[in-house]
N, CA, C and O atoms as CSV, one atom per row, in Angstrom:
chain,resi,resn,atom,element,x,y,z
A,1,UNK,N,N,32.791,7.100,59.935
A,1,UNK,CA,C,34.132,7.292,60.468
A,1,UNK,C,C,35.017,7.901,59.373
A,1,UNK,O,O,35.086,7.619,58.177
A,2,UNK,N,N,35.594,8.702,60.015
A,2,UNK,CA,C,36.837,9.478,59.058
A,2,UNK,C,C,37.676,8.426,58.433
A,2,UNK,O,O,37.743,7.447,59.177
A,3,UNK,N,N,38.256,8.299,57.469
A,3,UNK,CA,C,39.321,7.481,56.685
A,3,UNK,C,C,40.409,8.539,55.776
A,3,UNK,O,O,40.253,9.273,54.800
A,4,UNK,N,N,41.805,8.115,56.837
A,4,UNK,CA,C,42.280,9.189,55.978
A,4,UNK,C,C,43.599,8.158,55.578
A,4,UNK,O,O,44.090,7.230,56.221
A,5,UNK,N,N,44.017,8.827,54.005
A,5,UNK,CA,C,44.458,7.288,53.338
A,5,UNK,C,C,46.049,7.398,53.485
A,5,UNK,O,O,46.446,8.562,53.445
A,6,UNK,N,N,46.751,6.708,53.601
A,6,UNK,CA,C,48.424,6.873,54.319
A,6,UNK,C,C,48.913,8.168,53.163
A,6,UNK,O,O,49.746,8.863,53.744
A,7,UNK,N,N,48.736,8.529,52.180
A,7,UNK,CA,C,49.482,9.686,51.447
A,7,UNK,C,C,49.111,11.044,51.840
A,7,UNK,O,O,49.779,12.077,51.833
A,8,UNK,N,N,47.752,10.793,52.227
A,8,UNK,CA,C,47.348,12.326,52.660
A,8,UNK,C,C,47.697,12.293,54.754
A,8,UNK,O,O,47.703,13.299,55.462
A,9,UNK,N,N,47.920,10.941,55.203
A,9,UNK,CA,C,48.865,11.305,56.555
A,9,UNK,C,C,50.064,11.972,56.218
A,9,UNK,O,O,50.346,13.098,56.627
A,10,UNK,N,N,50.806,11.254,55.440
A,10,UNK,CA,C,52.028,11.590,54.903
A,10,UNK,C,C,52.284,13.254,54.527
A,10,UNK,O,O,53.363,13.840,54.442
A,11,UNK,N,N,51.327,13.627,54.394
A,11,UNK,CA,C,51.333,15.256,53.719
A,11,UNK,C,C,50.901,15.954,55.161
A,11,UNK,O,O,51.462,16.988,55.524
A,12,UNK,N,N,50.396,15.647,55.551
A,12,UNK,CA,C,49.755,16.053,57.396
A,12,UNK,C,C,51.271,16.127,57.993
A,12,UNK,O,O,51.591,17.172,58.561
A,13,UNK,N,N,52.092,15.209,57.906
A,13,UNK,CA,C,52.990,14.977,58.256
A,13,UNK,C,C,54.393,15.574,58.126
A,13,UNK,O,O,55.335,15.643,58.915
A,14,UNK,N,N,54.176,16.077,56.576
A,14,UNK,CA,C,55.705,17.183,56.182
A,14,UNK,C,C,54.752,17.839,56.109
A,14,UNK,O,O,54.900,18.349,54.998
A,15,UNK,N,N,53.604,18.311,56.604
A,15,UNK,CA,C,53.072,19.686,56.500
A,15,UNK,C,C,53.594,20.299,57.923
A,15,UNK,O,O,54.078,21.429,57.982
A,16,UNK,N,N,53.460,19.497,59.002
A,16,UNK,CA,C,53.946,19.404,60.508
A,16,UNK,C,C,54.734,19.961,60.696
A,16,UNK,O,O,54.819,21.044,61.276
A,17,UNK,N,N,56.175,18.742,59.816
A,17,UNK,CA,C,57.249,19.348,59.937
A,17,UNK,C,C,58.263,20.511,59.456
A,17,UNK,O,O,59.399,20.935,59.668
A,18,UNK,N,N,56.924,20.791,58.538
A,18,UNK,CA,C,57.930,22.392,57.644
A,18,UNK,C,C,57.342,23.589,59.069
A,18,UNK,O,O,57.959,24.605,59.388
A,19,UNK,N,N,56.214,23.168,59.633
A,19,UNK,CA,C,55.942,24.088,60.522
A,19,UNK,C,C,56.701,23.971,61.609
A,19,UNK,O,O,57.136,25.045,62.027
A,20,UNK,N,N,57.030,22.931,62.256
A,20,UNK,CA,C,58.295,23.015,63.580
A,20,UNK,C,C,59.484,23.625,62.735
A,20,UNK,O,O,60.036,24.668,63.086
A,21,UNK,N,N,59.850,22.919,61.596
A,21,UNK,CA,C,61.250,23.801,60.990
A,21,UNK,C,C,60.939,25.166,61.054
A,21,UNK,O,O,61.751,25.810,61.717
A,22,UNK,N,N,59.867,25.905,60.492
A,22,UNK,CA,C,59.826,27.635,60.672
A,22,UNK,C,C,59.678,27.446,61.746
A,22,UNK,O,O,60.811,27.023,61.979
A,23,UNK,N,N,59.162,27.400,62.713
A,23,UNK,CA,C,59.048,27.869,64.163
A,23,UNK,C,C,60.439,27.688,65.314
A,23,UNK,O,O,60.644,28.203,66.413
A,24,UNK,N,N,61.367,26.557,64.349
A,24,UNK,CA,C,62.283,26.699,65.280
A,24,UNK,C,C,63.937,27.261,64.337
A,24,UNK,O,O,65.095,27.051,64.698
A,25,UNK,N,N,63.538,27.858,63.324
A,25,UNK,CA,C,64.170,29.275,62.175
A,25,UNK,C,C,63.798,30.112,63.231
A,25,UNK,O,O,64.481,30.398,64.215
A,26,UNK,N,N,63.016,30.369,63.043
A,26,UNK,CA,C,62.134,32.011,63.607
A,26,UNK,C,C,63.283,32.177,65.288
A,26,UNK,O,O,64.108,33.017,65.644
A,27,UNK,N,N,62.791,31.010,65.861
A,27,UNK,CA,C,63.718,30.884,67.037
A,27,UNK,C,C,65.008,31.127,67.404
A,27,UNK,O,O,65.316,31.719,68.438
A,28,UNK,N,N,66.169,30.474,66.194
A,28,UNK,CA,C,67.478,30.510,65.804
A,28,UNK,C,C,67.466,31.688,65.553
A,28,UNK,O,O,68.289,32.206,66.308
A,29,UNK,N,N,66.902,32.607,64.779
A,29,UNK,CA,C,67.555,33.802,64.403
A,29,UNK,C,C,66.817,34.597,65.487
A,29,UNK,O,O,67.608,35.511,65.719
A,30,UNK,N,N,66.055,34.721,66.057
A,30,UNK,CA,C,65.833,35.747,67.447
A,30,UNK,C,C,67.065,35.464,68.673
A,30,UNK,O,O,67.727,36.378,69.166
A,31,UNK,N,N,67.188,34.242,68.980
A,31,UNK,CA,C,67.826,34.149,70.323
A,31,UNK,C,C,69.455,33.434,70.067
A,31,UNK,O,O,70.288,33.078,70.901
A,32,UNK,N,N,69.483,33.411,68.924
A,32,UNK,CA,C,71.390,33.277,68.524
A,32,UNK,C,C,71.661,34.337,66.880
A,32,UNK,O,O,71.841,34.063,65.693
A,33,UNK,N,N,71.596,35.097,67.376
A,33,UNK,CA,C,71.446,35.916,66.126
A,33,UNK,C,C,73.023,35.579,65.442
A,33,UNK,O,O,73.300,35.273,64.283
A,34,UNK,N,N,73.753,35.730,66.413
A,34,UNK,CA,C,75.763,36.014,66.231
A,34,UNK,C,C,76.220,34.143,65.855
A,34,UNK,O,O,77.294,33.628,65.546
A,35,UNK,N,N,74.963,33.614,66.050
A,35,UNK,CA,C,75.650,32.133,65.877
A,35,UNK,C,C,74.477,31.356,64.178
A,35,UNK,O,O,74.349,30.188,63.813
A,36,UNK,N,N,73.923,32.551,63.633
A,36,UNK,CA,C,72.794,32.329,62.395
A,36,UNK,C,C,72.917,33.366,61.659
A,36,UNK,O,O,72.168,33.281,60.686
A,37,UNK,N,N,73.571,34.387,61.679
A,37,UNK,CA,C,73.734,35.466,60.617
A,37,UNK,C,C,74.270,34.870,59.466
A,37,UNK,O,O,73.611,35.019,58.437
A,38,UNK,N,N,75.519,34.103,59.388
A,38,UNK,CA,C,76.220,33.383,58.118
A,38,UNK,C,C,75.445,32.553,57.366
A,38,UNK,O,O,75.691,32.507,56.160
A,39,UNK,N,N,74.385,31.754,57.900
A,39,UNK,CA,C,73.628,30.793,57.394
A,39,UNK,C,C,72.570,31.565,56.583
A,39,UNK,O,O,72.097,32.701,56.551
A,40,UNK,N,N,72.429,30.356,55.928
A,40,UNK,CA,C,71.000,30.672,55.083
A,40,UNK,C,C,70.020,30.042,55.959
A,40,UNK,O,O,70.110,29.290,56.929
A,41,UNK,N,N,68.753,30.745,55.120
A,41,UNK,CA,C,67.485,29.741,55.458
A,41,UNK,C,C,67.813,28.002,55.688
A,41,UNK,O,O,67.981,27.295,56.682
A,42,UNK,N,N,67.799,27.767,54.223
A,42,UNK,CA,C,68.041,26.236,53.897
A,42,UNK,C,C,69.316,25.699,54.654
A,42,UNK,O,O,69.208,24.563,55.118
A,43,UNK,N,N,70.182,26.182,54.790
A,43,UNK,CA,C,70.936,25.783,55.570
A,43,UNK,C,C,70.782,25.574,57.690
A,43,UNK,O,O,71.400,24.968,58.565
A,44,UNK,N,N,69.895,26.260,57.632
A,44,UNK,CA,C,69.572,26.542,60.077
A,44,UNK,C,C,68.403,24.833,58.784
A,44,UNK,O,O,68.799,23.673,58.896
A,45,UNK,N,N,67.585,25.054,58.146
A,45,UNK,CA,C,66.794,24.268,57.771
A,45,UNK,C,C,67.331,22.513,57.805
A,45,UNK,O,O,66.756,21.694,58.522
A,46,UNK,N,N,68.446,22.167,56.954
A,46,UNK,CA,C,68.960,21.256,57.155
A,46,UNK,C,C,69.637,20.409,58.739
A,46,UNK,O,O,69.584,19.253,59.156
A,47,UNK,N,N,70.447,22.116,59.429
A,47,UNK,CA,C,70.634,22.036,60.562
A,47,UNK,C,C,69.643,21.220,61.340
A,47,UNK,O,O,69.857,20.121,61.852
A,48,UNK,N,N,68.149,22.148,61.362
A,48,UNK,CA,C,66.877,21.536,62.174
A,48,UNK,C,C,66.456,19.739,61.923
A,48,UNK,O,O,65.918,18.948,62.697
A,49,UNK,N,N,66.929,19.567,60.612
A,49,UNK,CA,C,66.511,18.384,60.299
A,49,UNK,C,C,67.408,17.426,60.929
A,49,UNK,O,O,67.031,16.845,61.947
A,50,UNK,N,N,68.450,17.223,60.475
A,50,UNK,CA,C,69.340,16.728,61.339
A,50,UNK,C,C,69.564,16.310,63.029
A,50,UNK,O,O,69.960,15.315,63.636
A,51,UNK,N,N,69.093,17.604,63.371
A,51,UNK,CA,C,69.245,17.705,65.009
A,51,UNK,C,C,67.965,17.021,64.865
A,51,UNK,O,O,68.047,15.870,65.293
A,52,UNK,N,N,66.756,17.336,64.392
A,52,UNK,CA,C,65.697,15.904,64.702
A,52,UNK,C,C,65.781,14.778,64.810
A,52,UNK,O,O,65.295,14.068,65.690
A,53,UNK,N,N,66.626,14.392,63.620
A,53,UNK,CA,C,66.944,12.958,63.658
A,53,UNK,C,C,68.096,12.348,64.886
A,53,UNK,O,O,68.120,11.257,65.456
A,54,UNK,N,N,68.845,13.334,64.985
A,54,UNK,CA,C,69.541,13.034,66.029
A,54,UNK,C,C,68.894,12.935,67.479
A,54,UNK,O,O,68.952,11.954,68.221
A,55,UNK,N,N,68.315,14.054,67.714
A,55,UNK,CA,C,67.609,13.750,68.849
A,55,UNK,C,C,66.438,12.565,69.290
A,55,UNK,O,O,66.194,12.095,70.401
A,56,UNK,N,N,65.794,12.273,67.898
A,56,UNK,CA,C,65.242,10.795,68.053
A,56,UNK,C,C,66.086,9.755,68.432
A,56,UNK,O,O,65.879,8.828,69.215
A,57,UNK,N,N,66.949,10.005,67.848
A,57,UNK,CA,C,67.985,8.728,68.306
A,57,UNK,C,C,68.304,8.671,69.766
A,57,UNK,O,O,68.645,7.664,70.387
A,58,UNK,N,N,68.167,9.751,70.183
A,58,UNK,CA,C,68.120,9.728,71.755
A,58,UNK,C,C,66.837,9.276,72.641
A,58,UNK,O,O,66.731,9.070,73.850
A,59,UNK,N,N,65.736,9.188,71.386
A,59,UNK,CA,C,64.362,9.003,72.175
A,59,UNK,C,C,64.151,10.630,72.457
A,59,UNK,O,O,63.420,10.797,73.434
A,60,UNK,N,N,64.475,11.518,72.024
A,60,UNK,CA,C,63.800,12.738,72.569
A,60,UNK,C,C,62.825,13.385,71.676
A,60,UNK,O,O,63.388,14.306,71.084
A,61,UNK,N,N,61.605,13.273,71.348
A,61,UNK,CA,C,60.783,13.488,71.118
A,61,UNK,C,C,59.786,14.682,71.061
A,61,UNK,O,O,58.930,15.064,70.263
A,62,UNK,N,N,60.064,14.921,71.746
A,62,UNK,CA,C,59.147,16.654,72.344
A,62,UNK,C,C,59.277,17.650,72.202
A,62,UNK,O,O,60.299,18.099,72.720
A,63,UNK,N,N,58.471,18.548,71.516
A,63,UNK,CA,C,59.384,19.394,70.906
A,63,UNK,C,C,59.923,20.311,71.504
A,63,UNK,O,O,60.587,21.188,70.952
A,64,UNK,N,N,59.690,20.222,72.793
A,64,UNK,CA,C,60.524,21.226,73.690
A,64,UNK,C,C,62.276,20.891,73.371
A,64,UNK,O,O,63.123,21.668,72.930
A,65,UNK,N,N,62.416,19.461,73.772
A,65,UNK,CA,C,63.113,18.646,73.723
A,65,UNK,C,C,64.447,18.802,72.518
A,65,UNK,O,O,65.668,18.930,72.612
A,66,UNK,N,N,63.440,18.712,71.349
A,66,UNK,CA,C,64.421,18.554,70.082
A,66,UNK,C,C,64.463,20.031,69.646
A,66,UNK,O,O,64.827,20.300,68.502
A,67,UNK,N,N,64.128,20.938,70.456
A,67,UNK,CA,C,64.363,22.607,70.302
A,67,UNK,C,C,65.843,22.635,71.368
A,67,UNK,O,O,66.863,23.207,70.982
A,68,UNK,N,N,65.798,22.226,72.163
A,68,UNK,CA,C,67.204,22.212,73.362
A,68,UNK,C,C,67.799,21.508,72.733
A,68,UNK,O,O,68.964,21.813,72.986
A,69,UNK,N,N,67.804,20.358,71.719
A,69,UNK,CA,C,68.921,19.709,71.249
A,69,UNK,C,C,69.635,20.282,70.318
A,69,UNK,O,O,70.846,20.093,70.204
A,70,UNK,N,N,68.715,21.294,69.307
A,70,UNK,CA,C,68.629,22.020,68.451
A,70,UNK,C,C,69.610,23.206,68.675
A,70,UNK,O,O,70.518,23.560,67.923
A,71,UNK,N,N,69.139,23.891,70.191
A,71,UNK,CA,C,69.728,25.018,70.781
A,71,UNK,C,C,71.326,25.035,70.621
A,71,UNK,O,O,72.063,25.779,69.973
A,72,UNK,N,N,71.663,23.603,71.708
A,72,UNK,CA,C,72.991,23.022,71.438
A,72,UNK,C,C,73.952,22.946,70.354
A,72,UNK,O,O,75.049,23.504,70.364
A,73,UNK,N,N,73.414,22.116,69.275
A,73,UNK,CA,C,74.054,21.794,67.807
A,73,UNK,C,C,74.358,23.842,67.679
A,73,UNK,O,O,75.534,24.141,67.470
A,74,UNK,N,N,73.789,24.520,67.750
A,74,UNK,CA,C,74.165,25.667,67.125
A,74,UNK,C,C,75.182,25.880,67.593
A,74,UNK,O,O,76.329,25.965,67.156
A,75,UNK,N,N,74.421,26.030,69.168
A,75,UNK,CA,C,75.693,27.149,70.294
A,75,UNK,C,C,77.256,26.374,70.599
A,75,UNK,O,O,78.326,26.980,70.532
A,76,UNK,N,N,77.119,24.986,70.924
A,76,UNK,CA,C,78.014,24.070,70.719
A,76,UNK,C,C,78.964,23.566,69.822
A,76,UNK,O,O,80.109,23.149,69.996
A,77,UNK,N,N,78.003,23.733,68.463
A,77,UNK,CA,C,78.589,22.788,67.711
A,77,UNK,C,C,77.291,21.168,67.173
A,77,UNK,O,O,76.613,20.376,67.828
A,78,UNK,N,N,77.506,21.357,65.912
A,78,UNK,CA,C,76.472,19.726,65.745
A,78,UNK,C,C,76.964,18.679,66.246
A,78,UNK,O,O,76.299,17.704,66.596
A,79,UNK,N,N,78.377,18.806,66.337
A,79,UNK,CA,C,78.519,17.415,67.097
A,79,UNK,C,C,79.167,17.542,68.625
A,79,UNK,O,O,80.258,17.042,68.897
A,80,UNK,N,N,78.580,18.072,69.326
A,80,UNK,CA,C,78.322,18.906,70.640
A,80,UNK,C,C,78.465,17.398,71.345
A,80,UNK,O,O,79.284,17.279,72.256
A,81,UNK,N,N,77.676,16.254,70.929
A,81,UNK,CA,C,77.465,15.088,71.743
A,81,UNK,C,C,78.450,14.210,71.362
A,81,UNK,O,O,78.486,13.181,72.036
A,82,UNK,N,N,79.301,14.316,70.436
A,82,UNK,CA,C,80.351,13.432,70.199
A,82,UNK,C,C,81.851,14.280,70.472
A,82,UNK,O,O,82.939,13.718,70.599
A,83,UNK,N,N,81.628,15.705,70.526
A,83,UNK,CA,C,82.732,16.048,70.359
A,83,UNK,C,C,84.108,15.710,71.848
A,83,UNK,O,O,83.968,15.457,73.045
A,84,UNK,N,N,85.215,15.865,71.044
A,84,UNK,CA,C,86.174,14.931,72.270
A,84,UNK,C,C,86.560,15.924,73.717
A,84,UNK,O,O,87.317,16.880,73.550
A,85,UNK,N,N,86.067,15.673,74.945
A,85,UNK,CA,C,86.080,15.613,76.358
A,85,UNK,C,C,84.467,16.108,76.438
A,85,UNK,O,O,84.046,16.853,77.323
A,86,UNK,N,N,83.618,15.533,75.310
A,86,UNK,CA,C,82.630,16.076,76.129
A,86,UNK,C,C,81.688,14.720,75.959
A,86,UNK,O,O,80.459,14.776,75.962
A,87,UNK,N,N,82.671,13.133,75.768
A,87,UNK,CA,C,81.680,11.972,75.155
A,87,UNK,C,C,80.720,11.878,76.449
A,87,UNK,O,O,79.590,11.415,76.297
A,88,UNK,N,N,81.287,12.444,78.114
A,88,UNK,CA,C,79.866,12.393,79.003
A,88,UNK,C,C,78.508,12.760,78.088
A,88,UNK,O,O,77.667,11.865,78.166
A,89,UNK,N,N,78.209,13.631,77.432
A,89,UNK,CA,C,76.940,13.517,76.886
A,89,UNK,C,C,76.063,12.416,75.757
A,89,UNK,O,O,74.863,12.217,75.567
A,90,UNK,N,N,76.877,12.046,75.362
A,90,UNK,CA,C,76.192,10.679,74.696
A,90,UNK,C,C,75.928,9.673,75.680
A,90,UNK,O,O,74.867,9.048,75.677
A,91,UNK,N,N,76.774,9.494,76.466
A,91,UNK,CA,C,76.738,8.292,77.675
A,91,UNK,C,C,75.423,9.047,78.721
A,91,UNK,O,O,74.656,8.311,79.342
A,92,UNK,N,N,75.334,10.229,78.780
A,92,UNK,CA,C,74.038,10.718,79.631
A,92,UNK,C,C,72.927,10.647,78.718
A,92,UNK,O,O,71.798,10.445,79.166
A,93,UNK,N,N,73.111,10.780,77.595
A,93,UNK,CA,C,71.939,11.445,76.668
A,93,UNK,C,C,71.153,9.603,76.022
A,93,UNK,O,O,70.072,9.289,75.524
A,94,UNK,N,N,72.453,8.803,76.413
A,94,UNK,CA,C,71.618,7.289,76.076
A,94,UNK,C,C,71.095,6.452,77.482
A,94,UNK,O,O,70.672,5.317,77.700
A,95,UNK,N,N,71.336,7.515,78.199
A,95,UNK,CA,C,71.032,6.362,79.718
A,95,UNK,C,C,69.490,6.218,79.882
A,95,UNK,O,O,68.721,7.026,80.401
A,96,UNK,N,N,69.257,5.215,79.419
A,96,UNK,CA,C,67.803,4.565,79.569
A,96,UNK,C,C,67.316,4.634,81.198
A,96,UNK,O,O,66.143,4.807,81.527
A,97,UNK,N,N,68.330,4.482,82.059
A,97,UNK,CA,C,68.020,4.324,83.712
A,97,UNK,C,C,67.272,5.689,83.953
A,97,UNK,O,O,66.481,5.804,84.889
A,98,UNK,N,N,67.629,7.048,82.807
A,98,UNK,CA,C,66.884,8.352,83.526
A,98,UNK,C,C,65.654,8.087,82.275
A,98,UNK,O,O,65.904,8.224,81.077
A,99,UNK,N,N,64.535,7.755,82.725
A,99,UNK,CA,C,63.171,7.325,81.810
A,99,UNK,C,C,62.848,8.669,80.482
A,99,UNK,O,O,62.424,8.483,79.342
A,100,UNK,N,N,63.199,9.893,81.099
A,100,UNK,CA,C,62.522,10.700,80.518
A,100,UNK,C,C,63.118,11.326,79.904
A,100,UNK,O,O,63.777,12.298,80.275
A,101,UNK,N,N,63.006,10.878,78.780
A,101,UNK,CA,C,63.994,12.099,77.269
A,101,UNK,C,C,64.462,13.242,77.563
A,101,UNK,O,O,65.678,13.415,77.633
A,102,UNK,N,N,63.573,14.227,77.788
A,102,UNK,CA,C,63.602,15.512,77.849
A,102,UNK,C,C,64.382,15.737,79.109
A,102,UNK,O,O,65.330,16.447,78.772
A,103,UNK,N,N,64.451,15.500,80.321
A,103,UNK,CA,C,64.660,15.881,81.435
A,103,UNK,C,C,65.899,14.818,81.097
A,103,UNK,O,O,66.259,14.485,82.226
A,104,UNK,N,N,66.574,14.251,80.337
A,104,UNK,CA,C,67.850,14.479,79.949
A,104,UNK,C,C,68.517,15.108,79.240
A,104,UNK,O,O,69.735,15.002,79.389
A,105,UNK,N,N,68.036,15.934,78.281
A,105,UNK,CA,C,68.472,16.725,77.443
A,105,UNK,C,C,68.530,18.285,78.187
A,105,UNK,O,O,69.290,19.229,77.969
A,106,UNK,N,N,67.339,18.128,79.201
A,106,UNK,CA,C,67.674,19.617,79.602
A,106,UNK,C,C,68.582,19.568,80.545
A,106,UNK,O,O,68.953,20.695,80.873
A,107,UNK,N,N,69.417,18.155,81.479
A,107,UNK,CA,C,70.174,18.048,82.385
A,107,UNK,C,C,71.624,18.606,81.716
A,107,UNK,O,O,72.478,19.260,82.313
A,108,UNK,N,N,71.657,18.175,80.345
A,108,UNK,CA,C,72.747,18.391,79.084
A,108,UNK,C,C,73.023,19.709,79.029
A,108,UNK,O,O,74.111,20.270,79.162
A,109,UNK,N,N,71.294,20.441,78.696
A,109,UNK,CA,C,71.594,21.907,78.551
A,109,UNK,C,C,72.002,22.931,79.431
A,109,UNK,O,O,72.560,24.006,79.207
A,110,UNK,N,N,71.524,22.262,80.736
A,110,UNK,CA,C,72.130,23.204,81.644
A,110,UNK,C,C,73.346,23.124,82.382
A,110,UNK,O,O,73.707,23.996,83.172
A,111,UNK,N,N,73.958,22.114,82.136
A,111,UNK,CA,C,75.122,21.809,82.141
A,111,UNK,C,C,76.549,22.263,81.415
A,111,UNK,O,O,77.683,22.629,81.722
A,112,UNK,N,N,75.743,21.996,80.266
A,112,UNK,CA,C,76.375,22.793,79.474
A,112,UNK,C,C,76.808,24.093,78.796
A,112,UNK,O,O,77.762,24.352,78.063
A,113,UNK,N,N,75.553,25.007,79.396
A,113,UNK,CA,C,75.576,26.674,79.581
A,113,UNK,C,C,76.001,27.156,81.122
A,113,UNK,O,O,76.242,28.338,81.364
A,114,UNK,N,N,76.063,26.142,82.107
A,114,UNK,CA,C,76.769,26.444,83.160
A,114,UNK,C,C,78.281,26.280,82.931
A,114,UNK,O,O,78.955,27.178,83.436
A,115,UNK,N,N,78.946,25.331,82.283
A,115,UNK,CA,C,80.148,25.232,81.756
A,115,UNK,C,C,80.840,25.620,81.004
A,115,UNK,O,O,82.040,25.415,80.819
A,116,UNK,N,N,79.831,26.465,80.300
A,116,UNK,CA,C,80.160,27.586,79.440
A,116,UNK,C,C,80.241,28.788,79.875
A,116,UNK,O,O,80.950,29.538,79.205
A,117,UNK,N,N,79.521,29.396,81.182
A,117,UNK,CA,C,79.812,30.429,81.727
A,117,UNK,C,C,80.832,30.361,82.259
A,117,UNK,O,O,81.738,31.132,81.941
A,118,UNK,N,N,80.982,29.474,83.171
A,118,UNK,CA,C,82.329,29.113,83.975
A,118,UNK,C,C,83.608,29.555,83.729
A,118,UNK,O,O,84.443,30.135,84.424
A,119,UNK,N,N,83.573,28.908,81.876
A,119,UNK,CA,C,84.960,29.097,81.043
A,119,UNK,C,C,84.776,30.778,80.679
A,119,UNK,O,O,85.826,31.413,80.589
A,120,UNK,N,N,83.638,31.428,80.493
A,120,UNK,CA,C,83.736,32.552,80.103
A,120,UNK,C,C,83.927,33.243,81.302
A,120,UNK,O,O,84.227,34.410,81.049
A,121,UNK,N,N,83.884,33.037,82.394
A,121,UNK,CA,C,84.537,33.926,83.294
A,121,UNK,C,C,85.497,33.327,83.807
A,121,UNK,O,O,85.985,33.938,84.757
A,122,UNK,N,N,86.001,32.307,83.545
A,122,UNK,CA,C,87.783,32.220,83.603
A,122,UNK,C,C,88.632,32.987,82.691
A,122,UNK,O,O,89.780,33.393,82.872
A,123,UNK,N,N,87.550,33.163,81.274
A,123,UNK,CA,C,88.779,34.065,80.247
A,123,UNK,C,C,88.555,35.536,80.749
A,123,UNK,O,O,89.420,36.377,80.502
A,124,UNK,N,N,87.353,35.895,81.487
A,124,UNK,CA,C,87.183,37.567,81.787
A,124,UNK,C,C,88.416,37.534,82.996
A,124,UNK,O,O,89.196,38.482,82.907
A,125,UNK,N,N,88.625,36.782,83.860
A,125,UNK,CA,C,89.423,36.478,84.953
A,125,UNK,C,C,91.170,36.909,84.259
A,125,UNK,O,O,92.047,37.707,84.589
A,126,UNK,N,N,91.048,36.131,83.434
A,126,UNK,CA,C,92.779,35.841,82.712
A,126,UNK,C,C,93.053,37.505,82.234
A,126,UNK,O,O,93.903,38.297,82.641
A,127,UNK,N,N,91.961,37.675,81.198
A,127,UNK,CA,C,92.059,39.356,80.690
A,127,UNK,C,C,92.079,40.395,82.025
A,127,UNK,O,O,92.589,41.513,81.954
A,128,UNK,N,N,91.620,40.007,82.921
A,128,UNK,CA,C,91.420,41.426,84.186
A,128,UNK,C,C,93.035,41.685,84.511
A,128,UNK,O,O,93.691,42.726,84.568
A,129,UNK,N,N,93.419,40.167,84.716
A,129,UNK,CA,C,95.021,40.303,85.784
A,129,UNK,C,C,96.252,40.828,84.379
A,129,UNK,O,O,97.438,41.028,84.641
């Protein structure tokens, strides 16, 4: 039987996670270019870390999951889930009654890019008249 000894999990482990961090860099700067140009590497880097930990705290786990939480903190703001008239998302994003992490976070995301269009075509609305 294989025996692998907790330091070399441990290295399996930030080996993992430097690979979700590039893979979800690579991501940030393809599909928010106008919201990652100012940043550095190390900096979307810290970002990613953060939004991990945060999104655990939600129980969201997956990396689909902590990529949409991820998405948010950029396009939003990092504190997207605390920030004031929007505390509905912490109170959705902790509701244990909806079982499944993810399929709360994406209820968040699309909510929240629908509410964002909304407002952006209320300001195209205001500029027309």
């Amino acid at each position: 039987m294989l025996k692998i000894k907790q330091l070399q999990m441990h290295a399996l482990a930030d080996a993992e996670t430097r690979d979700f961090e590039q893979r979800v860099l690579a991501h940030l700067r393809r599909c928010s270019p106008g919201k990652t140009e100012a940043r550095s590497d190390e900096e979307l880097r810290a970002l990613i870390r953060d939004g991990l930990a945060l999104a655990e705290s939600y129980g969201i786990l997956s990396e689909r999951g902590v990529c949409l939480y991820i998405d948010l903190m950029v396009r939003f703001g990092e504190d997207f889930d605390r920030a004031p008239g929007l505390r509905w998302i912490t109170q959705y994003l902790s509701d244990t009654s909806i079982t499944d992490p993810e399929a709360r976070i994406l209820a968040v995301f699309d909510a929240l890019h629908a509410y964002s269009d909304e407002l952006d075509a209320h300001r195209h609305a205001r500029r027309s008249n």
